[in-house]
BAPATOR-880523 format. One line per 2 residues: number of its first residue (from 1); their letters; for each residue x negated, y negated, z negated of N, C-alpha, C. Coordinates in steps of 0.1 Angstrom, whole numbers. Layout:
REM BAPATOR-880523
NUM	a	X,Y,Z,X,Y,Z,X,Y,Z; ...
REM end
This chain:
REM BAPATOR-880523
1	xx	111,-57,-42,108,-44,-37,114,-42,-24; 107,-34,-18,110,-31,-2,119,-21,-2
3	xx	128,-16,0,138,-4,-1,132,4,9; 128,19,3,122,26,9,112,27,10
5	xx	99,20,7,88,22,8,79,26,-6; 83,26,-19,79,32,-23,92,38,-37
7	xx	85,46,-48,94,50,-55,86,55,-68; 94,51,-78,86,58,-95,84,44,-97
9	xx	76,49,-112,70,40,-120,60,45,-125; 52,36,-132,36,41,-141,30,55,-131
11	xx	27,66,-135,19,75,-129,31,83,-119; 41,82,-116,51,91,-108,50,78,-99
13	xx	48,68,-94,45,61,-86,38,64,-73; 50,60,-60,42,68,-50,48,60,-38
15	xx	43,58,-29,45,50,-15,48,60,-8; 65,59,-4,71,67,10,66,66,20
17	xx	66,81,27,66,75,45,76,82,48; 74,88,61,85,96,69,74,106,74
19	xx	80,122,81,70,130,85,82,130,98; 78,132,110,82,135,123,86,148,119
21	xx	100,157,121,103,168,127,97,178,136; 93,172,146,88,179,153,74,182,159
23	xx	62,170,158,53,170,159,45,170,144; 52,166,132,41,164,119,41,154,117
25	xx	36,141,125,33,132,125,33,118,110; 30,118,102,33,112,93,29,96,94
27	xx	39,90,88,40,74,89,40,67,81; 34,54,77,33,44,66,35,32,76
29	xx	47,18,75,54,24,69,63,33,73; 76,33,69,82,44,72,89,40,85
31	xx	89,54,92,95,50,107,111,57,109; 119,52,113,135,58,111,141,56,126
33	xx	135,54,136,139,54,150,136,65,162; 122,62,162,116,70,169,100,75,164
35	xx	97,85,171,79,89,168,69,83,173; 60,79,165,52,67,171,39,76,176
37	xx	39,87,176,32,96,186,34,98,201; 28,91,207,29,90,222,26,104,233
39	xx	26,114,222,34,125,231,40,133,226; 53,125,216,63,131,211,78,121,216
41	xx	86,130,216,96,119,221,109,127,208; 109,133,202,117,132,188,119,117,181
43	xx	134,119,173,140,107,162,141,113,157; 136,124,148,145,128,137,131,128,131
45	xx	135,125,113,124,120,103,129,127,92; 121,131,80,119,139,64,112,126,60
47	xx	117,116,45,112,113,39,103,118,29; 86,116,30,77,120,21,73,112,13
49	xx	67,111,1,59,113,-9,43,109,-2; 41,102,-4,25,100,3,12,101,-11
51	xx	3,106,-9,-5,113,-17,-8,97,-28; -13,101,-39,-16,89,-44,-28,84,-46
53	xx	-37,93,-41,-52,86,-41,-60,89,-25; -68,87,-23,-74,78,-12,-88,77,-12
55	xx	-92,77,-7,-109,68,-3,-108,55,5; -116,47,-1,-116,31,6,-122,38,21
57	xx	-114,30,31,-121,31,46,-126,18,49; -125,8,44,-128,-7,43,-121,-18,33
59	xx	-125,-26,34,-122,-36,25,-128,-53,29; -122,-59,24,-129,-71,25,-118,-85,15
61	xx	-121,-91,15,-117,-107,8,-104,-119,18; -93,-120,9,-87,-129,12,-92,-139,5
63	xx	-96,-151,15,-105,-164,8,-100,-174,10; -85,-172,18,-79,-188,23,-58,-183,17
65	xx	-53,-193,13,-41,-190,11,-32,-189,21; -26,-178,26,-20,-176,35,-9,-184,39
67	xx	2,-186,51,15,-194,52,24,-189,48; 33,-199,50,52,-191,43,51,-177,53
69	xx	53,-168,55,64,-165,44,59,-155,33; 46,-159,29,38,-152,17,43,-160,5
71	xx	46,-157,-6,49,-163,-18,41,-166,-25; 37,-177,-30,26,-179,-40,37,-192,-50
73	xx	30,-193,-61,38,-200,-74,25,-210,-71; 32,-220,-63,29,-240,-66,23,-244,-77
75	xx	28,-238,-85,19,-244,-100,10,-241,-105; 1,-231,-95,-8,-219,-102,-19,-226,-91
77	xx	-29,-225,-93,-42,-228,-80,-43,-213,-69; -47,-214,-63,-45,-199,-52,-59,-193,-60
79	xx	-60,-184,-56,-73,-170,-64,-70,-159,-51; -81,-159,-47,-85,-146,-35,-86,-136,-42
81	xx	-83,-126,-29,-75,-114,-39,-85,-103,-28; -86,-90,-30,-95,-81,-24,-84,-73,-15
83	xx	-88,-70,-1,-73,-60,7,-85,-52,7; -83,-38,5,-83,-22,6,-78,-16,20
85	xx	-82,-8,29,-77,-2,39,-83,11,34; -69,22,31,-74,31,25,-64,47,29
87	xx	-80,57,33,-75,69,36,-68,74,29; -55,78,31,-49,85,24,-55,104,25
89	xx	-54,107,8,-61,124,10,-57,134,15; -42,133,13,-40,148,27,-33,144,37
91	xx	-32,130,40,-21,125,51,-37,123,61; -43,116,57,-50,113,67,-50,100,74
93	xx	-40,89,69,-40,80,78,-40,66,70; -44,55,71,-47,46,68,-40,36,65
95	xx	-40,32,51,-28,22,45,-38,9,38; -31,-1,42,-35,-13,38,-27,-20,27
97	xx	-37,-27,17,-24,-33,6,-39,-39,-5; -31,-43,-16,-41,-56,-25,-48,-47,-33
99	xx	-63,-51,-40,-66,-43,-52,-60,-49,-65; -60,-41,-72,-53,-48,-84,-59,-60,-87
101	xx	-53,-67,-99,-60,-79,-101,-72,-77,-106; -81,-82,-108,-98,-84,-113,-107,-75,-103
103	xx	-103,-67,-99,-111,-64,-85,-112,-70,-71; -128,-67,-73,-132,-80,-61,-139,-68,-54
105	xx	-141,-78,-42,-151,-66,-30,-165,-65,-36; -174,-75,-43,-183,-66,-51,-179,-53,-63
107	xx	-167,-55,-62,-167,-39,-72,-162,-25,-62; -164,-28,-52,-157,-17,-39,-169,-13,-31
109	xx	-171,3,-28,-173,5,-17,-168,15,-11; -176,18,3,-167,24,14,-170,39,4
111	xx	-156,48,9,-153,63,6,-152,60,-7; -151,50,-17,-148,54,-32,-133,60,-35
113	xx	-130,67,-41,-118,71,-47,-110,60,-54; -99,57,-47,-86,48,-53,-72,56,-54
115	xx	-66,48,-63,-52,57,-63,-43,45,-66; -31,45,-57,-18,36,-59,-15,33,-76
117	xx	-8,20,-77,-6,17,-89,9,7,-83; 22,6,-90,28,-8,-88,17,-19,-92
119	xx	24,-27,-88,19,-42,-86,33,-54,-87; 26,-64,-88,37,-75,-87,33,-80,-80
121	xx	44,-84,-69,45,-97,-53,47,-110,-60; 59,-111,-67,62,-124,-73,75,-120,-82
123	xx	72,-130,-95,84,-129,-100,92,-145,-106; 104,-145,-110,109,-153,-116,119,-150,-124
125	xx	128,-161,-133,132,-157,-144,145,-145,-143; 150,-143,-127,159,-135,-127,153,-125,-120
127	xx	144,-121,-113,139,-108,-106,121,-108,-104; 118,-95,-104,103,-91,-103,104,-83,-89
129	xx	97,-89,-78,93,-85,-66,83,-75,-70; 81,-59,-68,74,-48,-66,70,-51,-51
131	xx	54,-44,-52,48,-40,-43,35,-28,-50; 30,-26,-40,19,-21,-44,3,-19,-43
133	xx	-5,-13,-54,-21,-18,-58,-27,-8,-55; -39,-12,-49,-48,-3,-53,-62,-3,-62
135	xx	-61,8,-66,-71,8,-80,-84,17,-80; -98,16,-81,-104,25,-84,-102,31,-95
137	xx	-102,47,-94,-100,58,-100,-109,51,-117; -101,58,-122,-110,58,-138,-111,44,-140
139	xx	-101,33,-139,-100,20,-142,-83,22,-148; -89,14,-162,-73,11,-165,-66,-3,-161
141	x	-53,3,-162,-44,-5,-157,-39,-20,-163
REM end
C-alpha cells in the first residue's frame, strides 16, 4: 500500500488526493509541495476523499509484461490486464489504474460508469501489497 493515496476498505474505499488552498485545484496523486496549477503559486494542501465513481475517458490493453520494477510472481505465466483512464465525477480530472480482474477492453467503453474497488499489487506469505481497481458499475466483486 502507498501511504496516502488511498483509505477504507470494501465500499468506504476511496483514493486520496489533496485540494490546493487557494486556487481549488485538486490532485491525484497527491501533491504536498507545491500547486501544480501554473497560475498558482500556493503550498498549502487539504487532504480529500476523491469521488468513487467515474466514467471511462479511455482504455486500452496491457499486452506485453512490463520491467522491474513492476512485480509479477515467476511462477505464474503473465495475463494482460485492461488500464482504465477515468473521469472522476465531481473532481473532474483523470485517473489511471487496472480493471479488475476478468475485465477486458471488449467489456469497456468510452463514458461507461466505473467505481474504485481495492485491488491486489502483489502478495506473499507475510504482506498483501494494496492498490487500486476499477470496476464497471453493477459488477460484483
Amino acid at each position: 500500500m502507498v501511504a496516502g493515496w488511498f483509505t477504507g476498505e470494501g465500499d468506504s474505499f476511496r483514493l486520496l488526493g489533496t485540494r490546493c488552498r487557494a486556487c481549488r485545484s485538486v490532485f491525484f496523486p497527491r501533491e504536498d509541495a507545491f500547486c501544480r496549477n501554473p497560475a498558482c503559486q500556493s503550498d498549502e494542501f487539504d487532504e480529500v476523499p476523491l469521488s468513487r465513481r467515474g466514467r471511462v475517458w479511455s482504455y486500452t490493453d496491457s499486452r506485453y509484461q512490463p520491467p522491474s520494477p513492476y512485480v509479477t510472481d515467476p511462477e505464474l505465466p503473465w495475463e494482460p490486464y485492461a488500464l482504465i483512464a477515468v473521469e472522476l465525477e465531481s473532481e473532474r480530472i483523470v485517473v489511471l489504474g487496472q480493471a479488475v480482474p476478468g475485465v477486458t477492453v471488449a467489456d469497456l467503453t468510452v463514458g461507461m460508469e466505473v467505481e474504485v474497488v481495492p485491488g491486489v499489487l502483489n502478495e506473499d506469505t507475510e504482506t498483501v501489497w494494496t492498490t487500486w481497481h476499477w470496476r464497471p458499475t453493477g459488477v460484483a466483486q
